[in-house]
Every structure is written in C-alpha cells, then in structure tokens.
C-alpha positions as CSV (number, residue, x, y, z in Angstrom):
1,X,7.5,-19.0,-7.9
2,X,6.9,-22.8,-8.0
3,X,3.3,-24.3,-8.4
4,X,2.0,-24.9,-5.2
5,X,1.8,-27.6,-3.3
6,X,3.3,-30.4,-5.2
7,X,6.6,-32.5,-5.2
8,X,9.0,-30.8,-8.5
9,X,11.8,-33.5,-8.3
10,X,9.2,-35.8,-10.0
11,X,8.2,-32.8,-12.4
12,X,10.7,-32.4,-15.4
13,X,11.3,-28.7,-17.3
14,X,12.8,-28.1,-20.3
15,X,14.6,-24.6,-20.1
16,X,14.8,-22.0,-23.3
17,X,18.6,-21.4,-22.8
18,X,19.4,-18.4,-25.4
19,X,23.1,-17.8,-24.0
20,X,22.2,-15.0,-22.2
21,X,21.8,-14.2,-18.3
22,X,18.1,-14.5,-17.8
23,X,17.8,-18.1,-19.4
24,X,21.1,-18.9,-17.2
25,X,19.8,-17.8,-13.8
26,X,16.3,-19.1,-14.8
27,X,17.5,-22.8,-15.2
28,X,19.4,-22.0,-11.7
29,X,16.1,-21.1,-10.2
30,X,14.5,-23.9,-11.2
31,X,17.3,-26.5,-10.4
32,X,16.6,-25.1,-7.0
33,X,13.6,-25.4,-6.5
34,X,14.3,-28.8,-6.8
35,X,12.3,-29.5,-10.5
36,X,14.4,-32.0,-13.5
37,X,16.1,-29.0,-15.3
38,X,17.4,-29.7,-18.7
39,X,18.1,-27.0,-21.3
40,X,17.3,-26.3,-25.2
41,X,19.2,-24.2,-27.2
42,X,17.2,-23.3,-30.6
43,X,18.9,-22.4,-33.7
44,X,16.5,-20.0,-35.4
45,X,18.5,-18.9,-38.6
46,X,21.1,-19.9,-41.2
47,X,23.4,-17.1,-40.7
48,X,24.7,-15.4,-43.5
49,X,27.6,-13.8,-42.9
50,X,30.3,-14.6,-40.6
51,X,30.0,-11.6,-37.6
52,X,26.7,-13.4,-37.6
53,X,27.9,-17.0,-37.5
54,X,30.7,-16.0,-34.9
55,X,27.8,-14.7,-32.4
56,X,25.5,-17.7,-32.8
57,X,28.0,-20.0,-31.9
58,X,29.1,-17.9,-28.8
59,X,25.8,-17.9,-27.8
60,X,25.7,-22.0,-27.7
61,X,29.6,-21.9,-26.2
62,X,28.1,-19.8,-23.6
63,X,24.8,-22.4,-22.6
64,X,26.6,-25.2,-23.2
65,X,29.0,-23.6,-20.4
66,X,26.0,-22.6,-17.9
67,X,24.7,-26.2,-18.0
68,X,27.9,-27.9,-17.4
69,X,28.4,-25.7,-14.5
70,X,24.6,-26.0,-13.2
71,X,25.4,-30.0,-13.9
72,X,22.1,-30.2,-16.6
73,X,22.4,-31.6,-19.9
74,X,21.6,-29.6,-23.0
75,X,19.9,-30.7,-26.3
76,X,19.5,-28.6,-29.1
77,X,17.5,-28.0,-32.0
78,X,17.1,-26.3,-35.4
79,X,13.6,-24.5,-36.3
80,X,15.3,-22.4,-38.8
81,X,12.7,-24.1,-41.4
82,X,9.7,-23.2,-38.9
83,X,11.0,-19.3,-38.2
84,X,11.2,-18.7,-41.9
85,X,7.9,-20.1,-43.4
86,X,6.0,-18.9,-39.9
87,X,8.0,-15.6,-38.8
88,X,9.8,-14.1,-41.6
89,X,7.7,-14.5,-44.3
90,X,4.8,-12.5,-42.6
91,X,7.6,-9.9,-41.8
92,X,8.7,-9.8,-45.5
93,X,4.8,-9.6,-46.5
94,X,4.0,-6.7,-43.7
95,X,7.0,-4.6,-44.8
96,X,6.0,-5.3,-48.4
97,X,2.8,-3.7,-47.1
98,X,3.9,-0.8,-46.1
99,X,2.9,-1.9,-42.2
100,X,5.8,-2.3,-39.1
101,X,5.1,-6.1,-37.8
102,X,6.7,-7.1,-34.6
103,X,8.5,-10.4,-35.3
104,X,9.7,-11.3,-31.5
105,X,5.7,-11.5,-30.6
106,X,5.4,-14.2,-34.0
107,X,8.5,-16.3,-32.2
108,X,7.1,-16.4,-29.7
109,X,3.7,-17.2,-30.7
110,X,5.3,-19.9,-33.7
111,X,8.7,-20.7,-32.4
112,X,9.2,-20.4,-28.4
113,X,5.4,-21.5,-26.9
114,X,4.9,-23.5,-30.4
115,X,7.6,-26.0,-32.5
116,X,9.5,-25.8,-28.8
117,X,6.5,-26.4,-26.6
118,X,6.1,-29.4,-29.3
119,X,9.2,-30.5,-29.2
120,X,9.7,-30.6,-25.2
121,X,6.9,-32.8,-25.2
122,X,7.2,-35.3,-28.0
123,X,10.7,-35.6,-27.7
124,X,11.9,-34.8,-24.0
125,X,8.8,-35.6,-22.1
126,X,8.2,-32.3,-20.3
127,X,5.9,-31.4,-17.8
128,X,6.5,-27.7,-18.0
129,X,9.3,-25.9,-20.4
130,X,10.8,-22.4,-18.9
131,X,11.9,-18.6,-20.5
132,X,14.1,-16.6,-19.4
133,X,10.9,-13.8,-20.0
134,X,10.1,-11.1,-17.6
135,X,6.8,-12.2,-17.2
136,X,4.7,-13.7,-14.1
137,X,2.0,-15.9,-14.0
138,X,-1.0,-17.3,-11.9
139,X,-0.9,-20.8,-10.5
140,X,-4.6,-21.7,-9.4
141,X,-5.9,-24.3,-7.6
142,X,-9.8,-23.7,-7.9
143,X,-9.7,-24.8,-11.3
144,X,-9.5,-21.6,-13.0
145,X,-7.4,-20.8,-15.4
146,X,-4.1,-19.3,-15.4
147,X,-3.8,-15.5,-16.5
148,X,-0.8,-14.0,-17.2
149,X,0.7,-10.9,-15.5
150,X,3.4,-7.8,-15.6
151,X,6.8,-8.9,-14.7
152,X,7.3,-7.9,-11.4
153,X,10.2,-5.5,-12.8
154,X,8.6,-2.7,-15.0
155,X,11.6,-1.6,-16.6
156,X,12.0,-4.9,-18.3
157,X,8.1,-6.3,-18.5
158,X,7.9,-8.1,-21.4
159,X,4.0,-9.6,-21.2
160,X,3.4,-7.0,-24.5
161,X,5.9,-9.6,-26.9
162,X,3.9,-12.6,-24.9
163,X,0.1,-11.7,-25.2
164,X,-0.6,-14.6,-28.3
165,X,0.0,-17.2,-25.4
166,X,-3.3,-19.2,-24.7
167,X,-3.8,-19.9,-20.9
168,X,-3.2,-23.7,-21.9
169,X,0.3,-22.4,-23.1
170,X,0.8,-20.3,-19.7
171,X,-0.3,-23.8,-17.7
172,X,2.8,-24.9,-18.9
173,X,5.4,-22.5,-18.7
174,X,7.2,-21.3,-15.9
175,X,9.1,-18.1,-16.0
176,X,11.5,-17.6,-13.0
177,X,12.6,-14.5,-13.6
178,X,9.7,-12.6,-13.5
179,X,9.4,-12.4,-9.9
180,X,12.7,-10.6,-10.1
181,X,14.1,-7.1,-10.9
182,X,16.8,-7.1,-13.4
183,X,19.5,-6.3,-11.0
184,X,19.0,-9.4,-8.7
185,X,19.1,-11.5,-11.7
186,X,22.7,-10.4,-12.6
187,X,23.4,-10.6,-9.2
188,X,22.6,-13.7,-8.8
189,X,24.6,-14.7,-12.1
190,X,27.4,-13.7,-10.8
191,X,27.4,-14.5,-7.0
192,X,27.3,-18.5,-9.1
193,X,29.5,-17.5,-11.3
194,X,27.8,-18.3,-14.3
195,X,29.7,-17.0,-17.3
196,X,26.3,-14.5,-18.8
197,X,26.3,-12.7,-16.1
198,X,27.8,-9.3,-17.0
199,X,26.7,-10.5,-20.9
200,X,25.0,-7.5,-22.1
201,X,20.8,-8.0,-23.0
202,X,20.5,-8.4,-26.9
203,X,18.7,-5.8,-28.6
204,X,18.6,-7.0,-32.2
205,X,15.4,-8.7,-33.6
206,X,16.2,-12.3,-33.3
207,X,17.4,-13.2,-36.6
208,X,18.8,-9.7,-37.6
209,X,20.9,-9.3,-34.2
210,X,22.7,-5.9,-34.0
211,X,23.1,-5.4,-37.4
212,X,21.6,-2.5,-39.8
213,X,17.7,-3.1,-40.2
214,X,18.0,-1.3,-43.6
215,X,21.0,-2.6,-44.5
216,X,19.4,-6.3,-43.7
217,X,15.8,-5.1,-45.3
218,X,17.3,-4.7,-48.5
219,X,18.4,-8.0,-49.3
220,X,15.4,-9.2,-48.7
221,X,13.1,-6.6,-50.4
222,X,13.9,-4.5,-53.4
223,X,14.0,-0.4,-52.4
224,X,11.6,1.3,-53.9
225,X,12.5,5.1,-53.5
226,X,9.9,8.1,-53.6
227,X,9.3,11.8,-52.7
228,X,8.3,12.8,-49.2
229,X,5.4,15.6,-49.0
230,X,3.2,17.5,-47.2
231,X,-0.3,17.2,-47.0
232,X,-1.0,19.6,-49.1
233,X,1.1,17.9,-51.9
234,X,4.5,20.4,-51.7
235,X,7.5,18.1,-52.4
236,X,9.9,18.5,-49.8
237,X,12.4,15.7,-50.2
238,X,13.0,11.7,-51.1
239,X,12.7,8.6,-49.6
240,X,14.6,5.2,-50.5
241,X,11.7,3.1,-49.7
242,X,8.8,3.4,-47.7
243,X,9.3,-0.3,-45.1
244,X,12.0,1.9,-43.9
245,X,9.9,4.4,-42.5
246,X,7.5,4.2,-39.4
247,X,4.9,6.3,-38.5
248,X,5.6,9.3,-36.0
249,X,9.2,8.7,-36.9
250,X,11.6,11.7,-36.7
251,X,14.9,11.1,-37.6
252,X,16.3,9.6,-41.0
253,X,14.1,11.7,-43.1
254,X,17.2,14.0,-44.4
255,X,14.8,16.9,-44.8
256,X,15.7,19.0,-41.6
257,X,16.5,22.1,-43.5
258,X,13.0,22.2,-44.9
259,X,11.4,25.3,-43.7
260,X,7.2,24.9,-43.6
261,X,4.9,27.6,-44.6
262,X,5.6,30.7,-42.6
263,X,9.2,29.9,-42.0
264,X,7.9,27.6,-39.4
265,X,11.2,25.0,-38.2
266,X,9.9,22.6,-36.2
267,X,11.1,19.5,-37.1
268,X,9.4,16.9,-39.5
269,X,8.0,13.9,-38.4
270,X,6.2,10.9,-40.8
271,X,2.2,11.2,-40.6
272,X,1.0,9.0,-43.3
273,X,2.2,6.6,-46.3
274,X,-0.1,6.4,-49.4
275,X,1.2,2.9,-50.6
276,X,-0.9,3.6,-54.0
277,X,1.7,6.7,-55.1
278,X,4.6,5.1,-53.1
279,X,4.4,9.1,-50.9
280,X,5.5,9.3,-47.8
281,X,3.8,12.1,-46.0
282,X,5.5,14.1,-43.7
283,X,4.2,16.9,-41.0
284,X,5.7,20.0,-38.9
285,X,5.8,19.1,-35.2
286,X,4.9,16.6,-32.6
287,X,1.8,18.3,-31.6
288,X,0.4,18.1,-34.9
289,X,-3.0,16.9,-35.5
290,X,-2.3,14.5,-38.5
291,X,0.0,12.3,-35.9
292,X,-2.8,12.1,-33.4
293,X,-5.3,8.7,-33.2
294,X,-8.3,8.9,-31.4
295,X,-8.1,4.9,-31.0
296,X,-7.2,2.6,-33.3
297,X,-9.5,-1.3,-35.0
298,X,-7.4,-4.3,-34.6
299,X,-7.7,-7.6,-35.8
300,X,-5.9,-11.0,-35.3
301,X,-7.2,-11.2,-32.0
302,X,-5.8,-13.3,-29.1
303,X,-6.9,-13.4,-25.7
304,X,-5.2,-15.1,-23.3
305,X,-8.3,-16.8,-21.9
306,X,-9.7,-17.3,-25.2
307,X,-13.2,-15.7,-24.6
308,X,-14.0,-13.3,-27.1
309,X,-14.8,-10.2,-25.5
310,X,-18.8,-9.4,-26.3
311,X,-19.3,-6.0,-24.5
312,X,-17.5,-2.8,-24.3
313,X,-14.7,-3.0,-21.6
314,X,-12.5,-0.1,-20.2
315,X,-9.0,-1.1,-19.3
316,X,-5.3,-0.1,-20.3
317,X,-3.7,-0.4,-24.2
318,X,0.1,-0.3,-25.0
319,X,0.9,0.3,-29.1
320,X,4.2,-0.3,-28.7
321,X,6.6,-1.8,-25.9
322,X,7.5,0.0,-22.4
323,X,5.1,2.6,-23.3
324,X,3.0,3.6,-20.5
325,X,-0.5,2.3,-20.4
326,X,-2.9,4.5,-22.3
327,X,-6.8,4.1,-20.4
328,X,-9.1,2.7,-23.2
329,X,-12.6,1.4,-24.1
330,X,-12.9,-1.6,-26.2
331,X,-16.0,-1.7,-28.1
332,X,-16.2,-5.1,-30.1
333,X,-17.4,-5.1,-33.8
334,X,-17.3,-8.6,-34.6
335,X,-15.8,-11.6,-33.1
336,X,-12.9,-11.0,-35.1
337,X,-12.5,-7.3,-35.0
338,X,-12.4,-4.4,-32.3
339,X,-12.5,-0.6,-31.8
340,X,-10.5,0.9,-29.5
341,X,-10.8,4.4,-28.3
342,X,-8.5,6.3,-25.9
343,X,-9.0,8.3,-23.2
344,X,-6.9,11.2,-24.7
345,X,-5.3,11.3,-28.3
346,X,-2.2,9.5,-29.0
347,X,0.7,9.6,-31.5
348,X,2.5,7.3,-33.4
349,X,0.0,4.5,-33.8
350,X,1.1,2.0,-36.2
351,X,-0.4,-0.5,-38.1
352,X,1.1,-3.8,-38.4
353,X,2.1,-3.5,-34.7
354,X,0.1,-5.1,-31.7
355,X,-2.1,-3.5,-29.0
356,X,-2.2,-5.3,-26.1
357,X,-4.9,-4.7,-23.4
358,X,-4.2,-4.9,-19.5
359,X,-6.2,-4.8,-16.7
360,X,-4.0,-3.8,-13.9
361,X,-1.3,-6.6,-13.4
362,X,-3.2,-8.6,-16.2
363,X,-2.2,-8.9,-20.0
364,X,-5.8,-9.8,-21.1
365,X,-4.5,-10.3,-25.0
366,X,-4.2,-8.5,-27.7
367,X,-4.3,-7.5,-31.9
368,X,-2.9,-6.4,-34.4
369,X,-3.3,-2.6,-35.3
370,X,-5.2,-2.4,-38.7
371,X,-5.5,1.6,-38.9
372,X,-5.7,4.6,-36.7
373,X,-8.8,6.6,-36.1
C-alpha cells in the first residue's frame, strides 16, 4: 500500500536490502508504485570465522544482483560499531543476568528504524526508508497518527520484533510486504526472476546466523556450570551454565532418566534459576504449577503512540513470537512500570523477553518481562 493521494515519483525511499527475498520483492513493489527506490545493504558484524564471512558476502552478491536487475543503485554501510555498543552488549549483560533478551527487537529499535533511519536522511535524502518486515501500517489523513498493525499474513507477522517503533518512526517507513502472504511474495520473486526467490528465510539471530547459540555464547561469556534440582533441593543432575537455559525449556537438560518421587516419568522441564547459588531448578511435567504465571510486571516500556497508558486496559499479550494472543488486563503501576494479569495461567514466561500488547490488528507497544507472578 502507497500513501494516499500523492505523486511517489517525486518521493525518494531508501530500501533495507538484506539479500533475502522479502527486501528483493519489497524494493520491486515500491519501484512500481512508481516512488525513487534505492537500496542499503548494512553490515552489522565483523565476522569471525570464514563460513560466516562466506555468507555475508553472498548476502551483498545477492542485493547487489537484485538492484542491478530492478535497475536501482545500492549504497552500503557499516554499523558494526553501533550493533555492538547498542545490541550486543545488552545481550552479553542480560545473559550475564541470567535473563533471555531478544536482540532482533534491539536492531531494530538501534540499528534498522535508528543509525539507518539516520543515515537515509543525512546522507541520501529520504523521504521514507522500506523493510522487507511483515508488518502493515496506517496512512491517515485526519492528522492522526499512524498505528502499526499485524501483517496481513499471520504465519509470518512480525509487529512483536517491531513494537519499540515510535509512530514518528512508522510515518516514515513503508513495508510492502505486509499486505502480502508469504507465498505471493516468492511468487512474485520469481515470476521477475529475481535471484532470492527460492533463498530460504534466515533463522539465525542476526549476528550469530545458523550457527551453535552455545557454541557462539561461550566465547563471549565464561561457562559457569552448576547442579540442577528440584524444589525441594534433591540434586538431580548438572548444568554447564545457566544463559544456556530458558525457562519452560525441555530438552538439553540430559536428566531424562531421572525418575521423581513416586516413580513419576514425566519429563523435566526448567522452572526457575536462583542466580545467587548458580541452581537451576527443574520440575516434573508441563502442567506443573511452578511453570505457570498468573501475569507477569514489565518495564522498558514503549508504546507506539507514546502515551503512557494511565488506567487499566484489557487487550491481547504475546511473551514470545507467533504465540497466540493471550486476553490480558494491564493495570499500570507507575509511568515506567506495569502489571499484567492473564485471563488464564500461562507457561514459560521469561524475563528478559518482551510482551507486546495488541488490540485486535493493533501492536499498541510493549516491555520488557521483569518477573513472573
């Protein structure tokens, strides 16, 4: 969708081009709809290795070949400086903390609709930049200001790694491919023959790629390994360090033929770590109680329309991406600060990882999760 109503030939966008299909076909999108298209491919990392290496540059080799064949000229641009003092730092210090941070919602916030939003308009004189993210947006013409919304497809939504974005910052993005399913975008890839379209989606966090998180975590940060127990203290196996462990997490605990009291062989799943004894605490079953939150407090609060929320609201909450929306009440504490209580219980809330609120087809914002209650 194009804002309404206005001439884009005269209006210039500066296109996120990741070497991957969705940028591709997004910058395709916007060349016809008749908008300035040029593209920006951001080097976020000083690889270290050469699998690494080899991938980065076949993901330039691959924009560079989608803008020669869309006929759009390509600049690119190092952040690696920015990602690490704004993005991987926090990630070290969370992990260090015990906590599971998510560090494509930091890009995004720091990196993609930050040093690239800066940079598109110092340097290259944008009106508008462009993501290849499965998002939609508003375009009003009363004034109001833009809100955010589900991608259309809800297989691939990805408004929960976007909800930091100020409606300022959604006033000057487009996203194309959000008003598309997934299919249609490869389809469309490859009915112009643009080289990413069968390129399969990249799954890695952005500066780890496909490799081994704990293999990759341990560079970074020393292992520091401990015992695994129950709640009522019985030792029933090791761990090599707590940041690899998340909570309600079922596999990789290497204590499956643990039997519980009673002979009971359900199997184990993480409830708890106490950082101070460097335990990680360990329960029978997925229906038991330790894993269940009643709601959760987050902090670091953004909201897309930057009004801080003063009364209790009931909408929808996602802990973690493609979950499906849990009904919620937000009750505020402070201006920095909520309470959040579900509907029904819920497992496997995290701290360190974001709750973002939605009121039917609108990502109102979010936080980070603090603790469980």
């Amino acid at each position: 969708m194009s804002e309404n109503c206005t001439d884009n030939s005269k209006k210039k966008v500066i296109v996120g081009m990741s070497g991957g299909v969705d940028s591709s076909v997004s910058a395709y999108l916007l060349k016809q709809q008749g908008y300035q298209v040029e593209g920006l491919f951001m080097k976020n990392w000083e690889e270290d290795d050469n699998e690494e290496y080899c991938t980065a540059a076949e993901d330039l080799a691959d924009a560079q070949a989608v803008c020669d064949k869309l006929g759009i000229h390509l600049h690119t641009i190092n952040f690696a400086a920015e990602y690490w003092d704004n993005v991987f730092e926090y990630f070290l210090a969370e992990y260090k903390a015990g906590r599971t941070p998510n560090p494509d919602i930091l890009c995004n916030k720091e990196i993609k609709f930050k040093a690239f939003l800066e940079f598109a308009d110092e340097v290259l004189d944008a009106d508008y930049i462009a993501m290849g993210h499965y998002v939609r947006r508003t375009f009003p013409d009363n004034g109001e200001k833009p809100q955010m919304l589900r991608g259309l497809d809800g297989n691939k939504d990805q408004s929960y790694f976007l909800y930091t974005l100020s409606s300022d910052q959604i006033a000057r993005s487009l996203f194309p491919v959000g008003e598309l399913e997934k299919p249609e975008v490869r389809r469309i890839a490859e009915e112009q023959d643009l080289i990413t379209a069968k390129k399969k989606d990249s799954t890695g966090i952005c500066f780890i790629g496909e490799r081994k998180f704990t293999d990759f975590l341990s560079r970074y940060l020393p292992a520091q390994p401990g015992k695994i127990e129950t709640p009522e203290g019985k030792v029933i196996g090791e761990h090599q360090g707590l940041m690899y462990h998340t909570l309600g997490q079922r596999k990789g605990l290497h204590i499956g033929g643990q039997k519980g009291g009673g002979g009971n062989e359900d199997p184990w799943y993480v409830a708890d770590k106490d950082l101070k004894r460097n335990v990680l605490i360990a329960v029978q079953g997925a229906e038991h109680p330790l894993l269940k939150s009643q709601g959760l407090i987050a902090s670091q609060l953004h909201w897309v329309d930057r009004e801080i929320i003063k009364a209790p609201l009931q909408c929808s909450v996602k802990t973690r991406y493609r979950q499906t929306d849990i009904p919620c009440t937000i009750i505020p504490i402070d201006d920095e600060n909520i309470k959040v209580i579900f509907d029904d219980p819920q497992v496997a809330v995290t701290p360190g990882q974001s709750a973002v609120f939605y009121k039917d087809d609108v990502c109102l914002g979010g936080g980070i999760i603090e603790k469980r209650i």
